[in-house]
Every structure is written in structure tokens, then in C-alpha cells.
C-alpha positions in Angstrom: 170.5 72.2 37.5 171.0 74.3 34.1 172.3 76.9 36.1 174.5 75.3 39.0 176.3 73.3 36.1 177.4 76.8 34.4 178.0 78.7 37.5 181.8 79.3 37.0 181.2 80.4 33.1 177.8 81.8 32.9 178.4 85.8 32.3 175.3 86.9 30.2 171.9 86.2 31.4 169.0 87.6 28.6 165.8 86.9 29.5 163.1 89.2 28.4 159.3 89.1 27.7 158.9 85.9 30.0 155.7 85.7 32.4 155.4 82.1 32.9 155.3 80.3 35.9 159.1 78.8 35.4 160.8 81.8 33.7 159.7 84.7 35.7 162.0 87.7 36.5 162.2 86.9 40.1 162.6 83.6 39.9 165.4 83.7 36.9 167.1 86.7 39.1 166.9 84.6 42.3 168.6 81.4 41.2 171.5 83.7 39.3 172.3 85.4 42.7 172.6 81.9 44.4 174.2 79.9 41.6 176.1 82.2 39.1 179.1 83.6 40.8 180.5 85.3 37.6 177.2 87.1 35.9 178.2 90.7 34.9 175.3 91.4 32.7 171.3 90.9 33.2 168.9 91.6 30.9 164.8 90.7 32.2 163.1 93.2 30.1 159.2 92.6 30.4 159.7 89.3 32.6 157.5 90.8 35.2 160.6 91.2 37.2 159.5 93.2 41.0 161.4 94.5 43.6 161.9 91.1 44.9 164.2 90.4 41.9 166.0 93.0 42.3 167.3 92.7 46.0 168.2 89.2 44.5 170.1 90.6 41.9 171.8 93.1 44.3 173.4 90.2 46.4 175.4 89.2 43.2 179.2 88.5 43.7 180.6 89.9 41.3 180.3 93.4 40.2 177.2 94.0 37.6 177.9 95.9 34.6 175.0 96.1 32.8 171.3 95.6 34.4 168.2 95.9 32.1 165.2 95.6 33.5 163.0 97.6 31.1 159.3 97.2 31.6 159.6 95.8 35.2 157.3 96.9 38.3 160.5 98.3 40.5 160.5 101.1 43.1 163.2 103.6 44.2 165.1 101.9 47.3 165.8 98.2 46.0 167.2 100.3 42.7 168.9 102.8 44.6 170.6 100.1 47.0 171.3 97.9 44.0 173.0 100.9 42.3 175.5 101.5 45.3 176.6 98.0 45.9 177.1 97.7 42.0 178.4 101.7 41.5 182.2 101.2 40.9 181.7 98.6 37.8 178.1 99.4 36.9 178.1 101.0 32.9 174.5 100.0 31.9 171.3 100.7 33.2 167.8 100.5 31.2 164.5 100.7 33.3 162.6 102.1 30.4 158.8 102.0 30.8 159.5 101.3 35.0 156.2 103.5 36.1 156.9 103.1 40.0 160.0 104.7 40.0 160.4 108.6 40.7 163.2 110.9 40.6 164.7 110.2 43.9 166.4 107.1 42.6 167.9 108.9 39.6 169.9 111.3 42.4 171.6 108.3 43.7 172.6 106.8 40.6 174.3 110.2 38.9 176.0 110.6 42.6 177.4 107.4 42.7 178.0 106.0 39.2 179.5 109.1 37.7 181.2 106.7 34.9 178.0 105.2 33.7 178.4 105.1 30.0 174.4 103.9 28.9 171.0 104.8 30.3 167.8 104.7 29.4 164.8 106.3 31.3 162.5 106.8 28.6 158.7 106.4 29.4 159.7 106.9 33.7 156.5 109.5 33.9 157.4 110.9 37.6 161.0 112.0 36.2 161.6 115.8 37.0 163.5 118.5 34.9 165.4 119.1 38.0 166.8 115.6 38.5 167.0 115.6 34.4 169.7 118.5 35.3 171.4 116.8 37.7 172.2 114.4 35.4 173.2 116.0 32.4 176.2 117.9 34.6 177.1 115.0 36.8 177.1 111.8 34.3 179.8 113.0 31.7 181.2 109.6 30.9 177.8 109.2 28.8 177.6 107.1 25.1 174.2 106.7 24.9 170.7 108.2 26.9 167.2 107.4 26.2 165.1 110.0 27.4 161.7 108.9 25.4 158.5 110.7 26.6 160.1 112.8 29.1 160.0 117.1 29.8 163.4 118.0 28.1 163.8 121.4 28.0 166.5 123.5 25.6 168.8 124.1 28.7 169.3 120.4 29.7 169.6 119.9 25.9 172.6 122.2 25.9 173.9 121.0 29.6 173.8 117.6 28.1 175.9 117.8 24.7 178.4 120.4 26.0 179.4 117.8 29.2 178.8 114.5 27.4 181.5 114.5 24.9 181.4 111.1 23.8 178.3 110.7 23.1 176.7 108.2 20.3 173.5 107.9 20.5 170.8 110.0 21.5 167.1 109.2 21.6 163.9 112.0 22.2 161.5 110.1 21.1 157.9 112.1 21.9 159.2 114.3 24.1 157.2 117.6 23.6 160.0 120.3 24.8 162.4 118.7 20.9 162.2 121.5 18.6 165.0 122.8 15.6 167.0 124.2 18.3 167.6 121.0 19.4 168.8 119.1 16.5 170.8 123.0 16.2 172.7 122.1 19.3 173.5 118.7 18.6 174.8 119.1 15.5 176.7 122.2 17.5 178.3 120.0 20.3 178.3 116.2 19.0 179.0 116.4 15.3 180.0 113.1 15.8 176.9 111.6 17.0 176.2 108.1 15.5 172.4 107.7 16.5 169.4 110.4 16.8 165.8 109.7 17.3 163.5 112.4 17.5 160.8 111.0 16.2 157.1 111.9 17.1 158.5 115.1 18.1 156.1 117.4 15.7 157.9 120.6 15.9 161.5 119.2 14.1 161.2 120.4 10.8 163.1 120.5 7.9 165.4 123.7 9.2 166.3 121.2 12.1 167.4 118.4 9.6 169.3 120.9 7.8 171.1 121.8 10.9 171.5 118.1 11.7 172.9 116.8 7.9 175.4 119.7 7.5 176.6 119.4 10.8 176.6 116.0 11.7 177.7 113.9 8.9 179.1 110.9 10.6 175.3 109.5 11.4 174.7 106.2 10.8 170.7 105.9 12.6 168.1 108.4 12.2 165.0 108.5 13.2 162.4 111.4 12.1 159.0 109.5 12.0 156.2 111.6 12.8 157.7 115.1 12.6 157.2 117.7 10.0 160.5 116.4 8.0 159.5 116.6 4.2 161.1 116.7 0.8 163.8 119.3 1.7 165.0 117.9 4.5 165.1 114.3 3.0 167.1 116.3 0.1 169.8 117.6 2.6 170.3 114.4 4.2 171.1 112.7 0.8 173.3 115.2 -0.3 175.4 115.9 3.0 175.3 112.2 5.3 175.1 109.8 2.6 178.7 107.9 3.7 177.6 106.3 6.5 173.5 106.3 7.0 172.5 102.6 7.1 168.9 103.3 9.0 166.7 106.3 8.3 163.4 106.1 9.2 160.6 108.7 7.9 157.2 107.2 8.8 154.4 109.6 8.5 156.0 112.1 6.8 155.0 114.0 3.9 157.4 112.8 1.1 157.5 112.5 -2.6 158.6 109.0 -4.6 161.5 111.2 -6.1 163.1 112.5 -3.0 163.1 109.1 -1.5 164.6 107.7 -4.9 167.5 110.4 -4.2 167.9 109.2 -0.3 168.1 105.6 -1.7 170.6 106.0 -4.4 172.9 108.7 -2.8 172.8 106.7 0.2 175.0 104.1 -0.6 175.5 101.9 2.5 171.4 102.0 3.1 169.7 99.1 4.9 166.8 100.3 6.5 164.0 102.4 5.3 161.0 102.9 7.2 157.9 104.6 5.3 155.1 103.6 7.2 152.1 105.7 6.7 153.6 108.2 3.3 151.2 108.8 1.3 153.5 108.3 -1.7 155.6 104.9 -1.9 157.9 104.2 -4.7 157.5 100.3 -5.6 160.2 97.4 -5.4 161.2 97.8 -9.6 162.0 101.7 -8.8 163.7 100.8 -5.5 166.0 98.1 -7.0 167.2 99.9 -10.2 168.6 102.9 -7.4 170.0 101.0 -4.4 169.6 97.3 -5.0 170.3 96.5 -1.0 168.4 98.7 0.7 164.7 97.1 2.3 162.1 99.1 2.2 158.7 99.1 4.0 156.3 99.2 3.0 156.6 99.6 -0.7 153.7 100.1 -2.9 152.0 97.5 -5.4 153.4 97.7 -8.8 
């Protein structure tokens, strides 16, 4: 009823992390393809959403621009048949975590959505480096690409930055092939890059940061937990992006109280400060005399 009485206004549907009997993906999917003739955008992250859902979803009037269905159990042809009735309006497209899928899918959608502006494939396990290159020539429209857990190799890294042109945000998150060079050649091609995430990538160390901070100033989200960052690379950052960083996160690095101090009260427009697992954590008073907006976590007792 919910549903039939909003069918000519309904536009959004979020519903994620649902597994109940009533809100289930392909339920929730179902009853928006019959009764919603105006939904653009569907979100059913972790709903237990299947391929059955998704052929719902593909019979939807209107033309989808953003489809999210991180976490669900879908395969390659109800994706790939979704993609092509959806392809001339489609711009987002999120199936991180999706372990059924394999590459074959990803051919259709950088064939037939060439102006897809997000998408994110992190955690998709049976993704090849030669679909990755595929894609990194073919979808140049790109803003922002997840690419968590996945064999990135220097070349595609290059390929990717030198084609997308617009691109904000940028995640790597544990993929093993992220080194220096790569934070080199993004701060190379994108020095206006908004978002990076490399964390859990061990071999970015403070040379890479140093690449990053000189050349790409205009960073607002960073993300280096887990890698070998440490008090010289914290250091640069401070010095060089300090006008527009609102989120760094340094989790299990190896950092001193004083260094952070510096990020904290250069770093004016500071929100976010992730120090999960540092040995040394500077405590609320210290915090507050420095940068008296920024939260910290965790900070140590006093």
C-alpha cells in the first residue's frame, strides 16, 4: 500500500542490511518494479538481494541511474542484461563484495555505459587485470572507482589516471600490486583528486605520501591505515594539504604524539582522525588546546 500510494513521487529507494522476511531485497525490488514508475536510484546493499531481484529491477520504467547492490548474491547475465536496458542513463553502479560475479560482466558494462561516472568493484575476487584494462581505457567519464582487494598493477594505475580526468575519489584499499609509484602517479595525473584510500597497502611509505602532499594539495579524505606512513610523512601532509583535509585516517601506524599535534593544529578544517591501534595517542586536553573541532579516536586516558 506504502508503495502504490507514492508510485508517481517515489524516486529514491535505500534499503540496505535488511534480511527479514518483509524487507528482503527481492521482495523490496519486486514491488518497486510493479508500483514505482519514477524510481531512478536503488540502493539494497546487504538485503540478501539475488538474481531474482535483479531481473525485477531491470523491468523498471524509467531509466536507473544509480543501482547499489553491494553485498548481494548476483551473477553475470541478470547484471549484464540489467546494465543494457539501463546503459544510456545508468551513472552508478556498486556491487562491492558480489562473490558470484566474474569478469565477463564487467566487459559489458565498460562497452555499453561508457559515461558511467561511479563504480565500485572492490572485494569482486574473480576480476581479471585484463578486464581491469579494459576498463580503465574505455570508462573515461569516471569520478569515483573502488577497486578494494583487487590485482592492480602500475600499468592500469597509469592507464587509469591519464584517461580519467575527472576523477575525485580513488579507493585501493588492500590491494597488494599499491606501492610509492602509485601515489607518484596520482599525484602526477590527478592533482586534483579529492579522496585516496590506500590503506592496508603495506608498501606506501612515507616517499609515496611525500609524492602525494606536494602534489596533490586539494585532498580533502585520506586514508593511509595500515601502511608504513610514519612521522615524516604525517609531517609533509601538515605542512603542504592542510587547506582542505577534513578526514585523515592513520590507524596502525607508527606515529609520535607531536607529529599528530602538528597534523591537528596545521590542519585547520580537521574533522576526522582515526588512530586506531598507534602506540602513542595524545589525550583530549592536548587535542583541544591545538584544534578544538577535530574528533579524535581513540585518545588516550589523561
Amino acid at each position: 500500500m506504502f508503495f502504490s500510494l507514492c508510485r508517481n513521487s517515489l524516486k529514491e529507494l535505500r534499503v540496505t542490511s535488511c534480511i527479514g522476511p518483509v524487507l528482503h531485497g527481492d521482495q523490496m525490488l519486486s514491488v518497486i518494479s510493479q508500483c514505482c514508475d519514477h524510481v531512478t536510484s536503488v540502493d539494497v546493499s546487504w538485503s540478501g538481494a539475488t538474481d531474482t531481484g535483479v531481473k525485477a529491477l531491470t523491468d523498471c520504467r524509467k531509466g536507473l541511474k544509480s543501482v547499489v547492490l553491494n553485498g548481494c548474491h548476483v551473477t553475470d547475465d541478470p547484471l549484464k542484461e540489467l546494465v543494457m536496458k539501463h546503459k544510456d542513463s545508468l551513472c552508478r553502479l556498486e556491487v562491492f563484495g558480489c562473490q558470484f560475479l566474474t569478469s565477463s560482466w564487467l566487459q559489458t558494462v565498460y562497452e555499453m555505459c561508457p559515461g558511467l561516472q561511479h563504480l565500485n568493484i572492490g572485494r569482486v575476487p574473480k576480476i581479471t587485470v585484463n578486464s581491469l584494462t579494459g576498463l580503465t581505457a574505455r570508462l573515461k567519464s569516471l569520478i569515483s572507482l573502488n577497486l578494494t582487494g583487487l590485482q592492480v598493477t602500475h600499468a592500469i594505475v597509469d592507464t587509469l589516471l591519464q584517461n580519467c580526468v575527472e576523477l575525485q575519489s580513488l579507493s585501493f584499499s588492500s590491494c597488494p600490486g599499491v606501492t610509492d609509484l602509485t601515489l607518484h602517479s596520482i599525484s602526477k595525473y590527478s592533482p586534483c583528486i579529492r579522496a585516496v584510500d590506500v590503506s592496508g597497502c603495506k608498501a606506501v611509505t612515507d616517499a609515496g605520501v611525500q609524492s602525494l602532499a606536494l602534489g596533490c594539495t586539494r585532498l580533502q579524505q585520506l586514508d593511509l591505515s595500515s601502511t608504513s606512513t610514519g612521522n615524516r610523512g604525517v609531517s609533509l601532509l601538515a605542512n603542504y594539504c592542510n587547506r582542505h583535509l577534513h578526514t585523515i585516517k592513520l590507524s596502525f601506524c607508527h606515529i609520535t604524539v607531536k607529529k599528530i599535534l602538528k597534523l591537528c593544529q596545521h590542519c585547520k578544517r580537521l574533522k576526522v582522525l582515526h588512530l586506531y591501534g598507534c602506540a602513542h595517542l595524545p589525550t583530549e586536553h592536548e587535542i583541544k588546546q591545538v584544534n578544538s573541532t577535530v574528533n579524535v579516536s581513540p585518545l588516550s586516558s589523561p
